[in-house]
C-alpha atoms as one frame of an Amber mdcrd trajectory, in Angstrom:
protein
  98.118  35.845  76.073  95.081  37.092  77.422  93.101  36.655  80.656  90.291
  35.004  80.868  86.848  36.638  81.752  85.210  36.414  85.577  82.642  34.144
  85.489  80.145  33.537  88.596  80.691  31.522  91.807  78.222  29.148  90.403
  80.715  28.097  87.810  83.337  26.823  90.421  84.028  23.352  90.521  85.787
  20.627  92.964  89.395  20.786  91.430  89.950  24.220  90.094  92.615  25.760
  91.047  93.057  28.440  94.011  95.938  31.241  93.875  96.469  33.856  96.806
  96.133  37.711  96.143  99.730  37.800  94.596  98.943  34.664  91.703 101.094
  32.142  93.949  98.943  28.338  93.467  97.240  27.826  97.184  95.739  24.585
  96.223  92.604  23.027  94.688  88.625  23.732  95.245  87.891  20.549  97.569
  84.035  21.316  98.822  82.044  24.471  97.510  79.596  26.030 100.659  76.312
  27.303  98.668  72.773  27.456  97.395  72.633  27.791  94.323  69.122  27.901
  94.127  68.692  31.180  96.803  71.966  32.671  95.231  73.664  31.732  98.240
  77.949  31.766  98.085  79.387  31.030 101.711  82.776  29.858 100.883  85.153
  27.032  99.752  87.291  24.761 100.944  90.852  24.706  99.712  93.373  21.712
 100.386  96.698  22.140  99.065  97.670  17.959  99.011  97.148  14.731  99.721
  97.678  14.844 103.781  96.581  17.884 104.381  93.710  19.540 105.581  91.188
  21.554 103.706  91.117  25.101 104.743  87.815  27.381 104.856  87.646  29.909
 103.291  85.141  32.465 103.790  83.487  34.116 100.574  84.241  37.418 101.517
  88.192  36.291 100.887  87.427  35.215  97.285  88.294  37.476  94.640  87.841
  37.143  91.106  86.728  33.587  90.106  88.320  32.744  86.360  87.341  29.477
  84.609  89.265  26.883  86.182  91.164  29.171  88.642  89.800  30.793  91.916
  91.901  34.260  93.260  92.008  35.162  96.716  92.177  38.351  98.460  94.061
  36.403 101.060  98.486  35.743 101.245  99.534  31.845 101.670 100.180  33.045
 105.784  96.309  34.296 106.302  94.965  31.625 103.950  97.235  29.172 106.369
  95.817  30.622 109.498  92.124  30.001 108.391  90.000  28.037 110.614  90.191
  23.619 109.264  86.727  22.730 106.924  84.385  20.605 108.697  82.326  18.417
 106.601  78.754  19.866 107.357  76.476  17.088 108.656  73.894  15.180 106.379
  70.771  16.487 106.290  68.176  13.733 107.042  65.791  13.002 104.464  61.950
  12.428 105.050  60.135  10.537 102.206  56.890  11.597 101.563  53.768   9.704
 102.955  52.444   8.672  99.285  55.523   7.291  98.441  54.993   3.604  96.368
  57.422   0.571  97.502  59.932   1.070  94.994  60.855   4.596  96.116  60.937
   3.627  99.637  63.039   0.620  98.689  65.669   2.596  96.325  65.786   5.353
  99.092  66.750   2.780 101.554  69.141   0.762  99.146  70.555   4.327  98.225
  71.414   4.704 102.125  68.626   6.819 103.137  66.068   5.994 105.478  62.460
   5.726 105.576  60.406   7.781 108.089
């Protein structure tokens, strides 16, 4: 059986599957830190069940990224040690001033605000 190609960090998705530098299953992808429009890769968050907590990981500890699976340069003891994720704040979104009712109104049915 053969293994699968790298593929880029911009094909990672929530629920792939994250294996420490020996192959050993980690946990899942639960939150992806980038931009993919600047070419940006700052990290994931890994969570390896239901009560626990995710795990950041910087991207400087990801290895090779394989569709559907995510290798770490990291052992299960330093991937344990790693700092808890913190959900980043949400950004605040300002609606332009030429804006017609209906945008305004979806924005603030959609749970935005109006400013």
């Amino acid at each position: 059986m053969s293994t699968p190609d790298p593929v880029s960090w911009k094909m990672i998705e929530i629920g792939w599957h994250v294996v420490d530098a020996s192959g050993a299953p980690i946990g899942k992808v639960d939150a992806i830190g980038a931009d993919p429009d600047a070419d940006i890769f700052d990290g994931l968050a890994v969570g390896h069940g239901v009560l626990s907590r995710s795990r950041y990981v910087p991207s400087e500890s990801v290895g090779e990224i394989r569709m559907n699976e995510v290798q770490l340069l990291l052992d299960r003891a330093a991937v344990e040690a790693l700092e808890e994720f913190v959900e980043p704040e949400p950004q605040l979104e300002i609606i332009p001033e030429g804006s017609t009712w209906i945008q305004r109104l979806s924005r603030w049915m959609a749970g935005g605000r109006d400013r």
